[in-house]
N, C-alpha and C positions, 0 to 999 in steps of 0.2 A: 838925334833919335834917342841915346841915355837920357834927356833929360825929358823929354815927354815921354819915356817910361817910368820915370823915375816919379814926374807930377801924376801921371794917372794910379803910381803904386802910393804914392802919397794919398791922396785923396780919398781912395778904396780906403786904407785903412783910418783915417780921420774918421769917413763916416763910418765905420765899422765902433770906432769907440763913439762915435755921439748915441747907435743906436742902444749901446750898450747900456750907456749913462741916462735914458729916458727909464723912469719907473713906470713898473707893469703895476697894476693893482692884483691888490693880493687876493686870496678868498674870499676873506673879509667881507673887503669892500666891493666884489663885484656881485657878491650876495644883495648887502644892502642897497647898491647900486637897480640890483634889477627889479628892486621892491618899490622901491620910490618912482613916483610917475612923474613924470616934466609936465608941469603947467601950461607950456607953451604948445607942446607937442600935442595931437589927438593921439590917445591909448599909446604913446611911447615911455617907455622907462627913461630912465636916465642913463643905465645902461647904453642902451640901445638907440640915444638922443645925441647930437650934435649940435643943438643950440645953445648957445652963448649962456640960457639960463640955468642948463645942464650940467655944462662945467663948470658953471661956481656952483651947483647943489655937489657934485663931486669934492671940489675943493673945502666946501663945508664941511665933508664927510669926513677927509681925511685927515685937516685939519684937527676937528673933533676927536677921531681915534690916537690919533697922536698924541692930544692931552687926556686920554685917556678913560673917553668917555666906552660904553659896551654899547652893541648894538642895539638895547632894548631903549638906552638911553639918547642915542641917535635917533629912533624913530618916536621918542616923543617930543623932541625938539622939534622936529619935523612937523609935527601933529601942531604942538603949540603953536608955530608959526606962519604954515600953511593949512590947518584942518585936516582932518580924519582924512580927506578924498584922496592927499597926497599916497596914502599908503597903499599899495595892492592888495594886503592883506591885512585888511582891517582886523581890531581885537573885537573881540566879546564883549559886547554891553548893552547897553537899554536901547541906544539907539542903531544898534545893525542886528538886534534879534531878528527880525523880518530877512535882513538881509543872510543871512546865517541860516535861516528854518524854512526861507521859501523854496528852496530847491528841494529840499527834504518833504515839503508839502507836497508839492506838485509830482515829485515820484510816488507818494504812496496811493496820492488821488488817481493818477494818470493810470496808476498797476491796476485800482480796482475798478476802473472803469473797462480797461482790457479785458480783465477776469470776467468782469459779469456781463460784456459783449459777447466772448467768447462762452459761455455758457459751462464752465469751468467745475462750479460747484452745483449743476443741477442736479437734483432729485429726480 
């Protein structure tokens, strides 16, 4: 009976240091993690992804900050390698202006079609 308590006190604390000895990701990286979209996945981050192609764009990531790259320079490796679509948050430029001003479009069309439904500004 000591010695199958003594393996089950064993073992408890074995796994108790392996959970220890797995690295969580930092801020960092679960920022950048939750920006970047998995190719594989429909609308999943990588974050949020479990596919095979996921954890190695992780392991690129951390890789990458470890030699030191910043995260602006992480998502244009990204960009470079996979295209703009990889990012959630795309930048500013000639080709996502539409993407960037059609929401703001469509609020200010939408408010004045309300307003002069609504007879808002009659005389």
């Amino acid at each position: 009976m000591k010695k199958l308590i003594f393996f089950i006190t064993f073992f408890i604390i074995l796994s108790n240091n392996y959970l220890l000895a797995v690295d969580k990701p930092t801020e960092l990286e679960n920022k950048i993690f939750k920006n970047l979209r998995c190719l594989i996945c429909q609308g999943q981050s990588i974050y949020d992804s479990q596919s095979d192609f996921a954890e190695s764009m992780k392991i690129v990531v951390r890789k990458n900050l470890s030699n030191g790259m910043s995260e602006k320079d992480i998502y244009q490796f990204m960009k470079k390698n996979y295209g703009e679509w990889v990012l959630y948050n795309p930048e500013i430029n000639k080709g996502t202006y539409l993407l960037w001003g059609l929401p703001i479009i469509l609020f200010v069309v939408g408010g004045a079609i309300i307003i002069r439904k609504l007879g808002v500004f009659k005389k």
